[in-house]
Every structure is written in structure tokens, then in C-alpha cells.
PASE-972233 format. One line per 3 residues: number of its first residue (from 1); for each residue x, y, z of N, C-alpha, C. Coordinates in steps of 0.1 Angstrom, whole numbers, padded with zeros to 4 digits. Example, Ala and Ser with C-alpha at 12.3 -4.5 7.8 and 13.67 -1.06 7.14 Angstrom:
2
1> 0132:-0057:0078:0123:-0045:0078:0132:-0033:0078 | 0128:-0022:0071:0137:-0011:0071:0129:0000:0079
This chain:
276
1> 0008:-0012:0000:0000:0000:0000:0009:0013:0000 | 0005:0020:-0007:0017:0032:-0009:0016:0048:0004 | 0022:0051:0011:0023:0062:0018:0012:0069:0018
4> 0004:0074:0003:-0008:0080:0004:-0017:0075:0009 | -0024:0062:0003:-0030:0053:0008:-0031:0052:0019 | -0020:0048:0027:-0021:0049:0041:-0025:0058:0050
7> -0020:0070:0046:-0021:0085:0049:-0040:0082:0050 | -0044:0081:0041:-0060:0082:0040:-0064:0076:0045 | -0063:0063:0041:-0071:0056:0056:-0064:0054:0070
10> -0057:0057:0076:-0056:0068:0086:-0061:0077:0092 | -0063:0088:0081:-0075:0098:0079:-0086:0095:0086 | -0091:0084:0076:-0108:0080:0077:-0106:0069:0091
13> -0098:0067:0096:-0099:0057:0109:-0103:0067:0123 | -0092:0081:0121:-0098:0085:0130:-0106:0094:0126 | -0115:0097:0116:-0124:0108:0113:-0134:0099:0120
16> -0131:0087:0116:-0146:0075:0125:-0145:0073:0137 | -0130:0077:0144:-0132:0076:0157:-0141:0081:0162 | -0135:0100:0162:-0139:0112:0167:-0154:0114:0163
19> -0162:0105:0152:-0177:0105:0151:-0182:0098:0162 | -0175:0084:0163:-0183:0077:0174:-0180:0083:0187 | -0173:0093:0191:-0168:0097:0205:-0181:0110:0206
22> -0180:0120:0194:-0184:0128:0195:-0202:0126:0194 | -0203:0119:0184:-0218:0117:0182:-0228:0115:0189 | -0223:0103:0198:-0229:0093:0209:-0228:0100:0224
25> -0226:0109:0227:-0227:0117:0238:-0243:0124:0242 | -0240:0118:0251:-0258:0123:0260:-0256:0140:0268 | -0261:0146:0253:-0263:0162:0257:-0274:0166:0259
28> -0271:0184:0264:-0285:0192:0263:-0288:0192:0249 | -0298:0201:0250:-0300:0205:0234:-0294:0219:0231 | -0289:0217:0220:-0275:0227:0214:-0282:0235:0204
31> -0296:0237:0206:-0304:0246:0200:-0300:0259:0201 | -0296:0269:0209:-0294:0278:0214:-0280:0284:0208 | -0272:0272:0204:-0258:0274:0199:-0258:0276:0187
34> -0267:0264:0178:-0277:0268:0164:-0279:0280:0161 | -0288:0286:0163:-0296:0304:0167:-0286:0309:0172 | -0278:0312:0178:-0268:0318:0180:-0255:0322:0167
37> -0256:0306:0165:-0243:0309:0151:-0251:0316:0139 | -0268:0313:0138:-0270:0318:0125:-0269:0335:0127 | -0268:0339:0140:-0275:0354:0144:-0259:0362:0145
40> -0249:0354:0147:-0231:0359:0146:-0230:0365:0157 | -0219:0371:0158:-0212:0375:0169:-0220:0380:0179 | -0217:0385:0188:-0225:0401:0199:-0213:0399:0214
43> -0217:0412:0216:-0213:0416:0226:-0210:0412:0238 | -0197:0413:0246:-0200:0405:0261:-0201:0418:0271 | -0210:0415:0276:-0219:0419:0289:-0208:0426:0296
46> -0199:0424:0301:-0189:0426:0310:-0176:0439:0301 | -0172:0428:0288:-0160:0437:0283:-0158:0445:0273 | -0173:0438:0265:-0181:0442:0255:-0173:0439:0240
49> -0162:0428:0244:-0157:0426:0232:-0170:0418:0222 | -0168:0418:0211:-0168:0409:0201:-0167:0390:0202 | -0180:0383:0208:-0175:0373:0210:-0188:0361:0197
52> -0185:0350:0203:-0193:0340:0194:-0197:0331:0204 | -0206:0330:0212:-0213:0317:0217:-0214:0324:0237 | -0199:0325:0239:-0196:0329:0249:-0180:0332:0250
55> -0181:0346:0257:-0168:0354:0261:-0155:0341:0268 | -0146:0344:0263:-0134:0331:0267:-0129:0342:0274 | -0128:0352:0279:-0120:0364:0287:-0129:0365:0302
58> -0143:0367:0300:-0149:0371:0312:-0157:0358:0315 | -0156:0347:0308:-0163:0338:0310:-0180:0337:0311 | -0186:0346:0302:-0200:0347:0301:-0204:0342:0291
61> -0219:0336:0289:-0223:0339:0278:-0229:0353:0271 | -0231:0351:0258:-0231:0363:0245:-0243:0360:0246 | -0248:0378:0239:-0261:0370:0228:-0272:0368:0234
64> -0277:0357:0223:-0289:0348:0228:-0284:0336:0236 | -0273:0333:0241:-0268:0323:0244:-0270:0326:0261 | -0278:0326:0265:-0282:0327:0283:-0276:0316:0292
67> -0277:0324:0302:-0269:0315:0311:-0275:0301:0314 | -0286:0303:0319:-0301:0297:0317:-0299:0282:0307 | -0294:0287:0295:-0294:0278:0284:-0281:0269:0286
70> -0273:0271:0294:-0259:0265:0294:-0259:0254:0305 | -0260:0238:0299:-0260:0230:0310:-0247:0233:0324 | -0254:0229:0333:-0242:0227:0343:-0237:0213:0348
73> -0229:0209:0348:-0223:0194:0353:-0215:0195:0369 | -0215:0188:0378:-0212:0183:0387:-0205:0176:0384 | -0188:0184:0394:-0183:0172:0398:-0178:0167:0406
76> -0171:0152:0410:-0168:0147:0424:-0157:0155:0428 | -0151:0165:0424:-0140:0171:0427:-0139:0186:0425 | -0131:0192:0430:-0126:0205:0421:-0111:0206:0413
79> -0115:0212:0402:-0107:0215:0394:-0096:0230:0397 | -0085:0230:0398:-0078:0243:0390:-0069:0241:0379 | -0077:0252:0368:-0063:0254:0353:-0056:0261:0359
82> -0041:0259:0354:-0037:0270:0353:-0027:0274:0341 | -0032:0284:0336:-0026:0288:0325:-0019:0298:0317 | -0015:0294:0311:0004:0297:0307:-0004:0311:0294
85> 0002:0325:0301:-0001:0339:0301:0002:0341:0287 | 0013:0332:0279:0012:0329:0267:0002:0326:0259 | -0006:0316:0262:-0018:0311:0258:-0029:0319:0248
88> -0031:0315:0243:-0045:0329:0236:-0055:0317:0239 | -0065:0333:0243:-0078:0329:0254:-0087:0327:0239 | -0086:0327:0232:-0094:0323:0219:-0093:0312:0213
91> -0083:0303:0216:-0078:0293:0211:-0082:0277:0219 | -0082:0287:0235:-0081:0277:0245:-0097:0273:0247 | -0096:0259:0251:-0114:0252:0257:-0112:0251:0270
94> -0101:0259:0278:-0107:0257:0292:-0117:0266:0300 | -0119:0278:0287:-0131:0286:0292:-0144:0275:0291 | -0145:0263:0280:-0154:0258:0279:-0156:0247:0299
97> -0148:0242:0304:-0151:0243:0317:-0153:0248:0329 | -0151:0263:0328:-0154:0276:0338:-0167:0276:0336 | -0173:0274:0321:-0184:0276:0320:-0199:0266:0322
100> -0195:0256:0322:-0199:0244:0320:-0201:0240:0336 | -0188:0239:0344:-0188:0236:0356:-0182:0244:0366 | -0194:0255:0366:-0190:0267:0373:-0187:0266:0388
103> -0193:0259:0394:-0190:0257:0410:-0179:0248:0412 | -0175:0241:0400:-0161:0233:0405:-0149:0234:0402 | -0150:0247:0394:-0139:0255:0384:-0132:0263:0386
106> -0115:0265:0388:-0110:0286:0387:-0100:0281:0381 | -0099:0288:0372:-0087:0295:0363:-0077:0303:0368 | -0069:0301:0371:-0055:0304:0376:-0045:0309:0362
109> -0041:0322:0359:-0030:0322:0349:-0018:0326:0354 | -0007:0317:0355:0009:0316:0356:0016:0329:0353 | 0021:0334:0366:0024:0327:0376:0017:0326:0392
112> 0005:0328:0387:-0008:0325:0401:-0009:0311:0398 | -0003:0309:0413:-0011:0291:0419:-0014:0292:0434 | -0021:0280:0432:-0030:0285:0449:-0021:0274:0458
115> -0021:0280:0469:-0010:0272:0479:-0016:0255:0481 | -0009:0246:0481:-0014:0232:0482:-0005:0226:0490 | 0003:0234:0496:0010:0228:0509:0004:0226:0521
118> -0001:0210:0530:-0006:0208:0534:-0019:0206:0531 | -0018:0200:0515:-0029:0195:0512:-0030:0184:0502 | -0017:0180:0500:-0010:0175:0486:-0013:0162:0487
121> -0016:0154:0501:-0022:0143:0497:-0037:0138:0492 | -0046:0152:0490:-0053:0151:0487:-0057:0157:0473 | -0044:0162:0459:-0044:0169:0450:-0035:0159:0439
124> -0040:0160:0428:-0034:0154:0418:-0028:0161:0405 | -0017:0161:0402:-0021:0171:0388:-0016:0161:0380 | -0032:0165:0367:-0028:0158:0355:-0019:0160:0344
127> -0008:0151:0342:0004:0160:0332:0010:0145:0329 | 0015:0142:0320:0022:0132:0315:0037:0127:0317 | 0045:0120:0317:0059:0126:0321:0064:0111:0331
130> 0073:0109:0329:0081:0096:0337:0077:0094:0353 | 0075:0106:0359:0073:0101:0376:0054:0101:0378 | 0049:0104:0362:0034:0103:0362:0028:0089:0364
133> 0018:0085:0372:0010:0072:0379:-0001:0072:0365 | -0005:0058:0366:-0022:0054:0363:-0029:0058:0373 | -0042:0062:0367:-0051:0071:0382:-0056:0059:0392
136> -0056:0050:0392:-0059:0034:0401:-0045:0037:0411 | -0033:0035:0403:-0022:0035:0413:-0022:0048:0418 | -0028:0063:0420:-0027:0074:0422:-0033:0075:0439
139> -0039:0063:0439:-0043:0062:0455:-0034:0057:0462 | -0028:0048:0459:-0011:0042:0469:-0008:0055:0468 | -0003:0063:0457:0008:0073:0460:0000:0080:0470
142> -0010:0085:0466:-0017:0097:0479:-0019:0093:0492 | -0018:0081:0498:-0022:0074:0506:-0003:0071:0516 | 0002:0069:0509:0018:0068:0510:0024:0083:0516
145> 0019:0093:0507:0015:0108:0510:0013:0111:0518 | 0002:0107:0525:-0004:0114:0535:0002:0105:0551 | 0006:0095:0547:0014:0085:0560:0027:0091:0562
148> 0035:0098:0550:0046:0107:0556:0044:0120:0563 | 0034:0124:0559:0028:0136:0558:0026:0135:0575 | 0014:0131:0577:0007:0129:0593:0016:0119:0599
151> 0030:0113:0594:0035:0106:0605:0028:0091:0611 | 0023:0084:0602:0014:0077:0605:0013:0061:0593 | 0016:0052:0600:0014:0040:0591:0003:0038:0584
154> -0002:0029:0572:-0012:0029:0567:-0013:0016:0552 | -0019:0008:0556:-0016:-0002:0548:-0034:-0002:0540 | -0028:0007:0523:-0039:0005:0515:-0047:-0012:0513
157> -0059:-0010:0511:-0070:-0022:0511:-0071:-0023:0495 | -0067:-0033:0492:-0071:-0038:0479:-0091:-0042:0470 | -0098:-0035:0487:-0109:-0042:0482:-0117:-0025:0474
160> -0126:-0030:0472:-0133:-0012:0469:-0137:-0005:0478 | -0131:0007:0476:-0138:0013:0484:-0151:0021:0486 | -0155:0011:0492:-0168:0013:0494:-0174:0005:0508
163> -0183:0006:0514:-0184:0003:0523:-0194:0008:0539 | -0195:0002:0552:-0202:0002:0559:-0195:0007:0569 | -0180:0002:0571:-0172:-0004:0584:-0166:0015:0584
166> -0162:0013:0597:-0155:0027:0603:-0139:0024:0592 | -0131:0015:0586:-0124:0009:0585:-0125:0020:0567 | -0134:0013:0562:-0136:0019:0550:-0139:0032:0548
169> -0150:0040:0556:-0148:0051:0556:-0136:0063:0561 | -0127:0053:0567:-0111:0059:0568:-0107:0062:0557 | -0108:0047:0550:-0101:0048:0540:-0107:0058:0527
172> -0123:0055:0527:-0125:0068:0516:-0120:0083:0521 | -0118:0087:0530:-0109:0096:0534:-0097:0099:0532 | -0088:0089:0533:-0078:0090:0528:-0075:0090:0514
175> -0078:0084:0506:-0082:0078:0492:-0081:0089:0487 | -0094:0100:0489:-0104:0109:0484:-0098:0116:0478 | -0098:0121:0463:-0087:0131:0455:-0099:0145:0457
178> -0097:0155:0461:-0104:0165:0464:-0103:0174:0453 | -0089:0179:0449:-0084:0186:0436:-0074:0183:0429 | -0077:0186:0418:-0072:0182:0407:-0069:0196:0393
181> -0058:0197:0392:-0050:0201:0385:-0048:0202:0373 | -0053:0216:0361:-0043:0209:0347:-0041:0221:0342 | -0029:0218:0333:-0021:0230:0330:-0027:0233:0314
184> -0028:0246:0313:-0036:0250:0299:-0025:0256:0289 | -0018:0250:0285:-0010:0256:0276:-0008:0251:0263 | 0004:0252:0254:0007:0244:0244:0018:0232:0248
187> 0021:0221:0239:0031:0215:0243:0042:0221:0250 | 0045:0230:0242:0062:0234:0241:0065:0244:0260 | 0053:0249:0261:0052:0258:0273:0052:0253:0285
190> 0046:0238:0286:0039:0235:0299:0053:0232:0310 | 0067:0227:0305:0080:0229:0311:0077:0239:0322 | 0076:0253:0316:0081:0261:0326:0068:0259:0336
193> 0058:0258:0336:0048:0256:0345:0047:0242:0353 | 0050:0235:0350:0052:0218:0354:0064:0221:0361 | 0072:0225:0360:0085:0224:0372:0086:0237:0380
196> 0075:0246:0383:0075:0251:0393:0077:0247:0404 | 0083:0249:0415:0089:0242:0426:0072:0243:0436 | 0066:0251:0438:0050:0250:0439:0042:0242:0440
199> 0046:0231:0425:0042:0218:0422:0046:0208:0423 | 0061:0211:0432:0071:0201:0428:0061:0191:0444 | 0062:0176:0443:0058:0166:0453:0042:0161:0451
202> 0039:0170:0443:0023:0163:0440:0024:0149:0432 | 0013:0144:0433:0012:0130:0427:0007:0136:0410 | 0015:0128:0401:0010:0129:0388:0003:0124:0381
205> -0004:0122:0372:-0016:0112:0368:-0014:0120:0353 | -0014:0105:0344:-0012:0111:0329:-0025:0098:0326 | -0034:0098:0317:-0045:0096:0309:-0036:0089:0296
208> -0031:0076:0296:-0023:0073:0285:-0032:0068:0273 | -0045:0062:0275:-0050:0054:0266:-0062:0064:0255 | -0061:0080:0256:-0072:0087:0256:-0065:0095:0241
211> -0075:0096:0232:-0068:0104:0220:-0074:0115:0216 | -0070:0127:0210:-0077:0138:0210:-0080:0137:0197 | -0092:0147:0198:-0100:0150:0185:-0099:0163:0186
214> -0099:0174:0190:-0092:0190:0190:-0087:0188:0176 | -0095:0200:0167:-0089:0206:0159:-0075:0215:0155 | -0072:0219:0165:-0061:0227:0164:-0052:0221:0170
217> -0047:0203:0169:-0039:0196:0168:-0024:0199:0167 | -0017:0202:0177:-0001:0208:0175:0008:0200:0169 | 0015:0205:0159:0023:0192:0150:0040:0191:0163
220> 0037:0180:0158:0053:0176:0167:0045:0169:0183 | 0031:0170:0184:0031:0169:0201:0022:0155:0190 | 0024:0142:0202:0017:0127:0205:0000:0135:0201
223> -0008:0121:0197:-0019:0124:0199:-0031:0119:0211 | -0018:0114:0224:-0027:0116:0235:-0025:0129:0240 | -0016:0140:0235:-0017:0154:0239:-0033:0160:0239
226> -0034:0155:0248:-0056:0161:0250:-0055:0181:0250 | -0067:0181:0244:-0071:0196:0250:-0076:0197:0263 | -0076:0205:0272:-0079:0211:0288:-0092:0201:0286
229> -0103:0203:0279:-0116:0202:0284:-0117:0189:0280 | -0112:0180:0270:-0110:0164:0267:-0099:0156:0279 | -0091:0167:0284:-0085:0159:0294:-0089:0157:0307
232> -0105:0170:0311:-0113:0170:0322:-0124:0163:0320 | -0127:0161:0308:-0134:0148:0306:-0134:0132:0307 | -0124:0130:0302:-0119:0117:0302:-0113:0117:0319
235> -0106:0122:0324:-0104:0119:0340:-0119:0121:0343 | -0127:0129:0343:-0140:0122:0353:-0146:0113:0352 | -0146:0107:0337:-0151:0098:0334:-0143:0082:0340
238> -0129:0083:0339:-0122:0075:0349:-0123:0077:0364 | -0124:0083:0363:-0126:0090:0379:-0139:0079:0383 | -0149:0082:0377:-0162:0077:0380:-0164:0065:0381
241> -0156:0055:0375:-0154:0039:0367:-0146:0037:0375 | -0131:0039:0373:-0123:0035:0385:-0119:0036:0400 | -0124:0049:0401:-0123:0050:0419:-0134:0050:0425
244> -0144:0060:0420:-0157:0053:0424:-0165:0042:0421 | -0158:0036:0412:-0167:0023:0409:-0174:0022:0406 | -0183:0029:0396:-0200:0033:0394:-0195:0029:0379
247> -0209:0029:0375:-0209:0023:0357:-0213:0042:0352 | -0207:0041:0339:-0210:0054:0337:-0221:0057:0329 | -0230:0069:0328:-0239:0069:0320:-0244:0082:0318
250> -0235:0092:0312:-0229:0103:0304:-0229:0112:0313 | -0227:0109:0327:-0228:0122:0338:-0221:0132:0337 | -0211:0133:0325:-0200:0143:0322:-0200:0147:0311
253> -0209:0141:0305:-0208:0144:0291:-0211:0165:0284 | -0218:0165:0291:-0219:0182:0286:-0208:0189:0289 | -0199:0184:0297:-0186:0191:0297:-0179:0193:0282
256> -0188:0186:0271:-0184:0188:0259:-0194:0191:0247 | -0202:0204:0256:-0213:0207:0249:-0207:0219:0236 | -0199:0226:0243:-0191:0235:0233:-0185:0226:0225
259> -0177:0219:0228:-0167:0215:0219:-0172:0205:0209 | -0179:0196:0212:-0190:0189:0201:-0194:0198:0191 | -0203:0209:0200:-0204:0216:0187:-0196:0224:0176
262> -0186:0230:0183:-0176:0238:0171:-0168:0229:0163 | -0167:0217:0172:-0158:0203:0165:-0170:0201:0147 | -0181:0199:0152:-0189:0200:0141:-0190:0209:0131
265> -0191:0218:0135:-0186:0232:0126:-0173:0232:0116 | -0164:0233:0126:-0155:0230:0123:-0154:0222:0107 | -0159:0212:0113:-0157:0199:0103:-0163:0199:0092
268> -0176:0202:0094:-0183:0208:0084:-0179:0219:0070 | -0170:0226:0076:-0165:0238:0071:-0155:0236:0059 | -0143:0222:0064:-0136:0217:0059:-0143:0205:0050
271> -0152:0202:0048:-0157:0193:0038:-0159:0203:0027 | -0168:0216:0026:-0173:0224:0023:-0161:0229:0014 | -0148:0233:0021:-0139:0239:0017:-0132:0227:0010
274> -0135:0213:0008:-0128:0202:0004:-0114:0196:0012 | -0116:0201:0024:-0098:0200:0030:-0099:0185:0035 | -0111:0179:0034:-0117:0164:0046:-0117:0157:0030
């Protein structure tokens, strides 16, 4: 088969991924994002720039696009981005989780981080890299953590946790990942933000098996380099399966109500234009 060939179906393997990832998601209704794109840009409320759907600066919605109208998701944790001052706030989807999951969310831009000393056995940051865990092993580390930490022995339980006994409720205690960390930048940047001494002793947790569908795909970076809002997805979604042990059934899924849709657009655009 000759290089092109391959090249193309390639192409079409993962054009069919990212259909069955994206398609099959249990959303609101994206009516309002519809009517919105036929009606164009407007105003944001706050800064009064020029936006499309919702302001990535003040984090509002535009428009006809009401607050009202914008699902909200729950999650077992809280989140902080934090992101690299480099970044353009137009490019980036971590406004798509400030917005989406407003009570579990803050945006931090580098060099603001919030102090997590004396708290690090209960904080994870997601980032890829040689001393980074599977999120299952991410409980020995934190647990290991917190036994240096308080001075205190502690021998992890291989069963689930879950349970009745004073014994297990320790341990969901100890276990318990409370926050969780991810850096918003591009490949090449996230260095200087990852080896902040700030960060340095946290547990690391990288998402190895997860592949992105993000349009604006950086050449030279792997394609499990996730975007912010595919990499807070896919951890909740493990999150949910593996540590809580529940079966999943799209509880997270609107965390990719934006991005489904401009992913579509998007895509649309380039058939139109012949680039697909």
C-alpha cells in the first residue's frame, strides 16, 4: 500500500473515531448554539468585546446564548487550570469548563497558583511525564502521601472502596482526590509551569489510553496530547469507573457541549472547503 493510501485511511480511521466519540454523547439541546451561530457574533456583557457563543475572557455567555441555556455538570471534585499567560484565550477550551462547571472550576493564569502545601495528599495534577502514575495507582501514591505527611502508618485495602465499616470510611478519606490540577497551555510551554517548585511533590496522573480530537492539533506533540476540556473529561469519566466504581452513564458528558459543537462546525467547514 503506498504512503498515500495509508495516509488516508488513517485519515478516515480516525475521522470515525472522533464521530463515534463525539456523536454518541448524551447532551443538552445545542439549539441555542444553532440560533446563535445563524445570528453571529455580539457583545460581552462585562467587556463588551466581540465574542461568538460565549466570552473566553470574562467567561460569560453572549447574545442569545443565556446563562439559563448552558448546561451545568457536577463534579466529584474540584478542578484548577492553570494557564500559561502565553496562551490565547481564543484558542483555548478551558473557558469551555469555567463555563460548564461553574461551582467546580477557577482559572488560575501563571504565575498565580494557589498554595497546596498541606494539602497535597489530597491533590493530583494531570500532566504526562516519567514520575506520572495510572489514576488506580494514584491512590497508593496519595495514601503513601499522607502517611509521611501525618506521621502515621497505613496499609492500602485492595478491596473497593466502598463500604459500611469505620475501617472503609477511613479509608474513603484518605483515598479521596479532592483537587485536581491541569495545565492550559501548548506542548512546548507547559515545562516552565510543570517544574514550578510550587508543584514540585504532587502526585502525577497522565491519561495514557485517551486520544484527542481537538482541531487545532499541534504538529510535533503525540496524539494523546488532549485539549484542557478532553483531558477533564476523560479523567472524570475514569474518575467515575475507577475509583468510584460506578458504571458510567454520560454524567460528564456536557462538559463537551461547546466543543461537540464547534468540533462540528469546524468539520463541516472543511468538507465544504474540500480539506476532509
Amino acid at each position: 500500500m503506498s504512503s498515500e493510501k495509508q495516509r488516508i485511511g488513517l485519515q478516515e480511521k480516525n475521522n470515525s473515531e472522533e464521530s463515534n466519540i463525539l456523536e454518541n454523547l448524551q447532551l443538552s439541546s445545542q439549539e441555542v448554539l444553532e440560533s446563535a451561530q445563524k445570528k453571529g457574533r455580539a457583545k460581552c456583557p462585562k467587556c463588551h468585546c466581540s465574542r461568538m457563543f460565549y466570552c473566553y475572557t470574562c467567561y460569560t455567555p453572549v447574545g442569545t446564548v443565556s446563562a439559563d441555556a448552558i448546561p451545568q455538570v457536577k463534579l466529584p471534585f474540584k478542578i484548577d487550570i492553570i494557564k500559561h499567560p502565553n496562551e490565547t484565550d481564543g484558542k483555548s477550551t478551558a473557558a469551555h469548563a469555567k463555563l460548564l462547571a461553574q461551582g467546580d472550576v477557577t482559572v488560575y493564569t501563571y504565575p498565580c497558583i494557589p498554595e497546596y502545601e498541606g494539602h497535597m495528599h489530597e491533590v493530583v495534577l494531570v500532566f504526562p511525564g516519567p514520575s506520572s502514575v495510572a489514576l488506580e495507582d494514584s491512590l497508593l501514591s496519595l495514601s503513601q502521601l499522607f502517611s509521611q505527611n501525618q506521621d502515621v502508618t497505613y496499609k492500602p485495602s485492595s478491596k473497593r472502596l466502598k463500604g459500611n465499616s469505620e475501617t472503609d470510611e477511613n479509608e474513603m478519606k484518605i483515598h479521596c482526590i479532592k483537587r485536581v490540577i491541569f495545565i492550559d497551555s501548548t506542548w512546548n510551554q507547559t515545562n516552565k509551569i510543570v517544574t514550578d517548585e510550587r508543584l514540585q511533590g504532587l502526585v502525577k496522573v497522565e491519561l495514557t489510553d485517551r486520544k484527542t480530537c481537538f482541531w487545532r492539533h499541534q504538529k510535533g506533540s503525540p496524539d494523546t496530547y488532549l485539549s484542557t476540556i478532553e483531558a477533564i473529561y476523560y479523567f472524570a469519566i475514569d474518575y467515575h469507573t475507577q475509583i468510584l466504581k460506578e458504571d458510567y452513564n454520560g454524567e460528564y458528558d456536557n462538559l463537551l457541549f461547546f466543543y461537540s459543537f464547534m468540533h462540528r462546525l469546524i468539520k463541516n467547514a472543511k468538507h465544504s472547503a474540500g480539506k476532509l
